[in-house]
Each structure stands twice: as C-alpha cells, then as structure tokens.
C-alpha positions as CSV (number, residue, x, y, z in Angstrom):
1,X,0.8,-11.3,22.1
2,X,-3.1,-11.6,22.7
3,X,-5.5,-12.9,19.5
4,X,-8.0,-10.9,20.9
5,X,-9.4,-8.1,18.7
6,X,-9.7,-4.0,19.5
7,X,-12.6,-3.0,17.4
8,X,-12.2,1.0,16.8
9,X,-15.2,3.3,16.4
10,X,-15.1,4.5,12.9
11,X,-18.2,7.1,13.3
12,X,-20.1,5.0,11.1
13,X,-21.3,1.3,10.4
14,X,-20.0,1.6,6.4
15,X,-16.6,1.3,7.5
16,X,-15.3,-1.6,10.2
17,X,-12.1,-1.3,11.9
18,X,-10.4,-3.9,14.3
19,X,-6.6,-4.6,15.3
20,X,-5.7,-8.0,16.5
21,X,-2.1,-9.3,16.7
22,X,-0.8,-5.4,15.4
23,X,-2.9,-5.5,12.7
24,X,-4.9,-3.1,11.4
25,X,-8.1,-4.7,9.5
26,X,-10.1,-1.6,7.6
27,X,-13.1,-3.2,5.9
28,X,-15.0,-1.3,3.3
29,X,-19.2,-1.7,5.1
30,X,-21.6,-1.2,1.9
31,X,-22.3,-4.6,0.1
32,X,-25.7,-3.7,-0.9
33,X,-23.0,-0.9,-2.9
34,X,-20.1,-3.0,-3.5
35,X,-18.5,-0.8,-0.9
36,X,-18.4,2.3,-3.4
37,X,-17.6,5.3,-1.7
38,X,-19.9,7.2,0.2
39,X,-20.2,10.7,2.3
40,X,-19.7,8.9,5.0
41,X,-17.5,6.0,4.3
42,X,-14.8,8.1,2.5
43,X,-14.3,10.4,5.4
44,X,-14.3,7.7,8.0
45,X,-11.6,5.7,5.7
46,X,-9.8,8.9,5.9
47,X,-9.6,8.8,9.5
48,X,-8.8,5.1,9.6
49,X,-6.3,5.5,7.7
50,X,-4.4,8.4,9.3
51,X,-5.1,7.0,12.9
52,X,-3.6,3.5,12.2
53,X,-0.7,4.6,10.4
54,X,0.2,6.8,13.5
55,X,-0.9,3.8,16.1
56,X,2.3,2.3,17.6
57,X,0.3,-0.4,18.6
58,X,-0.1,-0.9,14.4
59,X,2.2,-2.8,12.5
60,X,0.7,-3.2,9.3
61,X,-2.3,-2.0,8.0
62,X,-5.4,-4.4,5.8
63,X,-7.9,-3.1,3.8
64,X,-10.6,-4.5,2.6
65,X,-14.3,-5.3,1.7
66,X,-17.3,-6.7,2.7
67,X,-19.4,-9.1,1.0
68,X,-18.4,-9.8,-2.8
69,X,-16.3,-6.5,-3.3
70,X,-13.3,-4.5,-2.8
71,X,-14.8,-0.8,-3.8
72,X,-16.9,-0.2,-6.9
73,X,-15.4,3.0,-6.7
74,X,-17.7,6.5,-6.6
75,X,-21.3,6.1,-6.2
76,X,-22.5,6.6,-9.7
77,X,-26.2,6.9,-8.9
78,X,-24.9,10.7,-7.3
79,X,-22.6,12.1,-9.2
80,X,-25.3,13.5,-11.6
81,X,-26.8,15.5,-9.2
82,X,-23.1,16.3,-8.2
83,X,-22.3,17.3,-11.8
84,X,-25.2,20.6,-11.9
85,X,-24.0,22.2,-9.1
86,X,-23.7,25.8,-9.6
87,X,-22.9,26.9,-5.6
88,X,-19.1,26.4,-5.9
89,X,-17.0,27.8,-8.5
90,X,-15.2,25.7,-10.9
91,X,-11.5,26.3,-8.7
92,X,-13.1,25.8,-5.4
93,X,-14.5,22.5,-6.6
94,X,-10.7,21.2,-8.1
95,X,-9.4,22.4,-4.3
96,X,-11.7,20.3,-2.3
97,X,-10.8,17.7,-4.6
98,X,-7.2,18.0,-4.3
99,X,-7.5,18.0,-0.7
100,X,-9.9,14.5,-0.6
101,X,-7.3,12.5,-2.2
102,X,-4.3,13.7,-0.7
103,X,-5.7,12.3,2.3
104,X,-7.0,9.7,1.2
105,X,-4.6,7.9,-1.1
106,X,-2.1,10.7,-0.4
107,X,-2.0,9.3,2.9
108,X,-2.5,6.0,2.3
109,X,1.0,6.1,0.2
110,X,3.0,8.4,2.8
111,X,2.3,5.3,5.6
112,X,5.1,4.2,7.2
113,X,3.9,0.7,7.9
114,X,3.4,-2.1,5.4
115,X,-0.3,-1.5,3.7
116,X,-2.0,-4.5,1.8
117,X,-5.2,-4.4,-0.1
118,X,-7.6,-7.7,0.1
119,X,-9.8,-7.7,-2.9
120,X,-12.5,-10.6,-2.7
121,X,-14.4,-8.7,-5.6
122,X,-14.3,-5.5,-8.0
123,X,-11.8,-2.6,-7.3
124,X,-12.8,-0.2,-9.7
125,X,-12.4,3.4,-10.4
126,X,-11.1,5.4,-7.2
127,X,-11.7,1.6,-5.4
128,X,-9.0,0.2,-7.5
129,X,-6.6,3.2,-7.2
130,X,-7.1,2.7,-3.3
131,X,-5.7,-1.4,-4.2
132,X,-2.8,0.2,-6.2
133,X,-2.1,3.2,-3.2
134,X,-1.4,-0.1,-0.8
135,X,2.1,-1.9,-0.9
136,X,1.1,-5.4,-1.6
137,X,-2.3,-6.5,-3.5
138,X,-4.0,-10.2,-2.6
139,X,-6.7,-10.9,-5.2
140,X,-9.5,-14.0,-4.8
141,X,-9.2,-16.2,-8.2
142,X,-13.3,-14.6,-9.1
143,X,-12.0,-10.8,-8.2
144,X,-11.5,-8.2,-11.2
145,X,-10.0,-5.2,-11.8
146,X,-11.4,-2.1,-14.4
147,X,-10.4,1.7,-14.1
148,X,-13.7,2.5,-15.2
149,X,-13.4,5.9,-15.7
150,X,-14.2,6.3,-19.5
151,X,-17.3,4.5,-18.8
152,X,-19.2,7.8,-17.2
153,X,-16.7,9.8,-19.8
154,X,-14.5,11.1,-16.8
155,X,-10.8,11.4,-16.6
156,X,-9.4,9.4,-13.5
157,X,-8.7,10.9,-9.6
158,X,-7.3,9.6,-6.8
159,X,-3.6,9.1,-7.9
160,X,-5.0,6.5,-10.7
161,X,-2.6,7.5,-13.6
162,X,0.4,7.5,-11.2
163,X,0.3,4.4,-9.7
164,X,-1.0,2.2,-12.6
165,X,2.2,3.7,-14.6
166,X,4.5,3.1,-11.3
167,X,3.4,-0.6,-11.9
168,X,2.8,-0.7,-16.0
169,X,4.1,0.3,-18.8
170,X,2.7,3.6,-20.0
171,X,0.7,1.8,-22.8
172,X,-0.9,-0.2,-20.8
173,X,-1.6,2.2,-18.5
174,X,-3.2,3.8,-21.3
175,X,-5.0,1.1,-22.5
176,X,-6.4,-0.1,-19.3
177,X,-7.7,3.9,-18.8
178,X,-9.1,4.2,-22.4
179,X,-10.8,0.6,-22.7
180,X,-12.3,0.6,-18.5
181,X,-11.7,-3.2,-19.5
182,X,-13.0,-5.5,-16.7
183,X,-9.2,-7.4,-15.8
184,X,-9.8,-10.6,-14.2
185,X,-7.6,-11.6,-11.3
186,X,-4.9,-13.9,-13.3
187,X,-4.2,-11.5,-15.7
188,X,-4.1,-9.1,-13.1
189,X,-1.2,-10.9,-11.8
190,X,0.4,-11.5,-15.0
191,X,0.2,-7.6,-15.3
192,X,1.8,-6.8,-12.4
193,X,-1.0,-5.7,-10.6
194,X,-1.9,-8.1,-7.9
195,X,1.0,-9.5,-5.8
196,X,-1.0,-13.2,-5.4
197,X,-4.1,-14.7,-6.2
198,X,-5.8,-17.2,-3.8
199,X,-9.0,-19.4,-4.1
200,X,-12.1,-17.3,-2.7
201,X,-12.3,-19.2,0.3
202,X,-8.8,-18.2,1.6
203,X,-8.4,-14.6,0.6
204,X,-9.2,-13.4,4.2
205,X,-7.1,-15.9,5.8
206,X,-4.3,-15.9,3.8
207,X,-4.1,-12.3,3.6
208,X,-4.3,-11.7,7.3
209,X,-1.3,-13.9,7.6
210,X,0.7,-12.1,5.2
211,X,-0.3,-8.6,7.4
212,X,0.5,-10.3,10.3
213,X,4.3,-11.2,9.1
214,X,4.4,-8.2,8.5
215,X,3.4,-6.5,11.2
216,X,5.7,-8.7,13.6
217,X,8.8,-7.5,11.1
218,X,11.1,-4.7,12.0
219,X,9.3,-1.5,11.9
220,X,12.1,1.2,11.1
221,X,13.8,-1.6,8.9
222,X,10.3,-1.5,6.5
223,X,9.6,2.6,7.0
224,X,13.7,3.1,5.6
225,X,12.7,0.5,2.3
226,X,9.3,2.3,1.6
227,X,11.5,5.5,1.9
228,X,13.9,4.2,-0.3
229,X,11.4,3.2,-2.7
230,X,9.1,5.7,-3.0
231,X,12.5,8.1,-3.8
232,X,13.5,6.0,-6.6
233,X,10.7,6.4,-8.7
234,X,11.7,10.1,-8.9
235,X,15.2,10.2,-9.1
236,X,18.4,9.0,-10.4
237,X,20.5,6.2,-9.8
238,X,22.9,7.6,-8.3
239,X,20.7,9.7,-5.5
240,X,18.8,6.4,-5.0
241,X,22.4,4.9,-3.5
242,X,23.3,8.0,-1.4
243,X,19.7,7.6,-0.1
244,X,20.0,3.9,0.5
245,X,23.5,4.3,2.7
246,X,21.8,7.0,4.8
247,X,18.8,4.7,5.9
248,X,21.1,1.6,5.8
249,X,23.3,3.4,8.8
250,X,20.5,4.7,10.5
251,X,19.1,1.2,10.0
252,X,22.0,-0.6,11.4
253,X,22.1,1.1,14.9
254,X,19.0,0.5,15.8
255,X,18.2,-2.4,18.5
256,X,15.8,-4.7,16.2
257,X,18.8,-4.9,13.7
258,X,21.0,-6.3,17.0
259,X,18.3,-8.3,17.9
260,X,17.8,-10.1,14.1
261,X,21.7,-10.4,14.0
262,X,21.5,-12.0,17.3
263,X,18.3,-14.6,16.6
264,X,20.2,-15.4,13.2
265,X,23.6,-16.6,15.4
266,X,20.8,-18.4,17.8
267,X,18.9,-19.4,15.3
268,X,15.6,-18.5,16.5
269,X,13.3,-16.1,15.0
270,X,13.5,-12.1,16.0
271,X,11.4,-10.3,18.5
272,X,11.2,-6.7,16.8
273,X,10.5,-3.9,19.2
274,X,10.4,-1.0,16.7
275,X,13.2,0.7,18.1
C-alpha cells in the first residue's frame, strides 16, 4: 500500500480532498470563516461526500477543518438577505431545503464505510450536526461544541434534533437546543458526544490513524454493523435479532471473514479485500 496521496478536484479551493492509504481526508477550506458553509463549499461537500462513499479505492472517510475550526455552521452574515426573499414560495423554499440535507447529512449517514469527524475548533449549528451525522467524533482538548440555533431565533436543520437525541437523552437534547450553550470538549465527552479528546497538537494525527484502521478493516463486515445499527434505533428488539442473523450469514461467507479466521489461527494480522 503506497503513502502517497490522490488529491481529488473538488470544483473549488473551500473544500480539500485527498486519499492516501484508503482514506478519504475531506477538509472544510474557509478559515478566514471558520469553515461555515458556503454556496460553494456545501455543494462541493456534497459531492465529496457521495463520490468517496461510492470509491472502492475508499475505506473510510475523514472530515475535517482548516485552521482553528471544524464548521461554524451557516454563514450568518447572509442569511438576512436570504430571509426577504419573496421569488420563491414558502413550500418551494422547505423542498430545496429538504433536498440539501438529504444529501448532505442524509448522505453522510447512509455511507457504507466508517465516517469520522476531526474537530480542531467549533462545530456549531449545521457544522456540528455534520460531527454528529459521522460514526466516530475526535475532538482537540481547546475544541467546543454549541447548536447555536436559538441564537439567530431559528429552529435547527440538517438532522440536528435526530442525531443529538440518537446520542442524548431528550432533555439534554433540549437543553443543549434551547441554551446554544458553547460545550467544551471534556464535557463533550462526558456527554456522549465526542468519542476521544486529544491535545491540539495530535488531533490530525491521531485521527488519521484511527481512519486508517479503519479503512484497512473488513469492509462488508462494517457496512452489515452500520446496517444493523442504524435499524435498531427504529425498531424492536426482536427485529433488531432477525436483522443481526441475516447480515451475520451473509457476513460469514464472505472471503475477508476466512481470511480473519485464518490470520487469528496464524496469528498474524488480516489482509481484508472487501469481498
């Protein structure tokens, strides 16, 4: 396996995108904006998204951003002017809007492939539902967390309410959307809402380790748990097992489950193959 990095074109300099070693490295490009969304970032992260999860060559996918931040969110500075708009109707609005975040953290969800979010700085608003859409969360020690939302008296978008109840109780989920409190990294982590917390210096590097075991793991193996996740948060017990033995089967016939039964008797690690 070569260390050497494919950078992908993007369509634009506010969003970066490289794979080395099968992973996927997505980094947010406005640090003059703490990476808040854009017109052109969010359709390029869009893309990104999309194109790596359906990349063989892709085993996990990192996001990230530049500078001192993870995603401030929407750019605040525009949505005033966004707010008189009078050219689209009130439903036509809601549709577009439905549509941007089903394929954006929509999509981000429905990935196959392990997803982690690096935050060196502020997620807020739809930039810390994007950190909650990903599997795994890796905070640095001076990086926060705020939904924000109630702060420019709006409501919450981008799958925000779901996934902070998916990982809190529901009065903390309402507390954290009523207060927009600014959650520091530690009790992030006490809250369930970071996976680890790292000194500043070795978020990068420590999360691109974590991606990369990742991304060398067995493929189908992690598509049939995310699967089997994602169905237990909407069903019963007992639909969650039948689910579980239909994946465990399909699991079991495939070649990397030979191969990891076959390193464990050699005692050597697996070579996964995906298949």
């Amino acid at each position: 396996m070569t260390d050497e990095a494919r950078t992908i074109d993007t369509g634009t300099a506010e969003l970066l995108c490289e794979i080395r070693q099968r992973v996927a490295t997505i980094t947010l490009n406005r640090p003059e904006a703490r990476n808040a969304l854009s017109d052109h970032l969010s359709p390029a992260l869009r893309r990104m998204i999309k194109q790596c999860g359906d990349d063989p060559d892709v085993g996990a996918l990192l996001i990230t951003g530049a500078g001192d931040a993870f995603c401030a969110g929407g750019d605040i500075k525009g949505m005033g002017g966004n707010a008189v708009k009078t050219e689209t109707t009130f439903d036509e609005r809601v549709a577009q809007l439905r549509i941007r975040q089903r394929t954006l953290t929509g999509a981000l969800v429905a990935v196959r492939k392990p997803t982690i979010a690096a935050l060196p700085g502020p997620a807020a608003g739809a930039g810390m539902a994007i950190a909650l859409a990903c599997d795994i969360r890796i905070a640095a020690e001076s990086a926060i967390m705020a939904t924000g939302y109630a702060r420019v008296g709006l409501t919450g978008d981008y799958g925000i309410a779901w996934l902070l109840t998916q990982l809190v109780d529901t009065a903390r989920a309402r507390e954290l959307m009523f207060t927009s409190e600014r959650i520091t990294a530690a009790r992030c982590e006490a809250l369930g809402l970071v996976n680890r917390v790292v000194p500043d210096a070795e978020l990068r590097t420590t999360a691109f380790a974590f991606a990369k075991s990742l991304a060398e793991g067995p493929a189908l193996a992690f598509a049939g748990m995310k699967d089997n996740l994602d169905h237990a948060t909407t069903s019963d017990f007992l639909s969650s097992l039948d689910r579980e033995a239909e994946n465990m089967v399909r699991a079991a016939r495939t070649s990397d489950h030979k191969e990891a039964v076959r390193a464990f008797i050699e005692k050597r690690k697996p070579s996964f193959a995906g298949s």
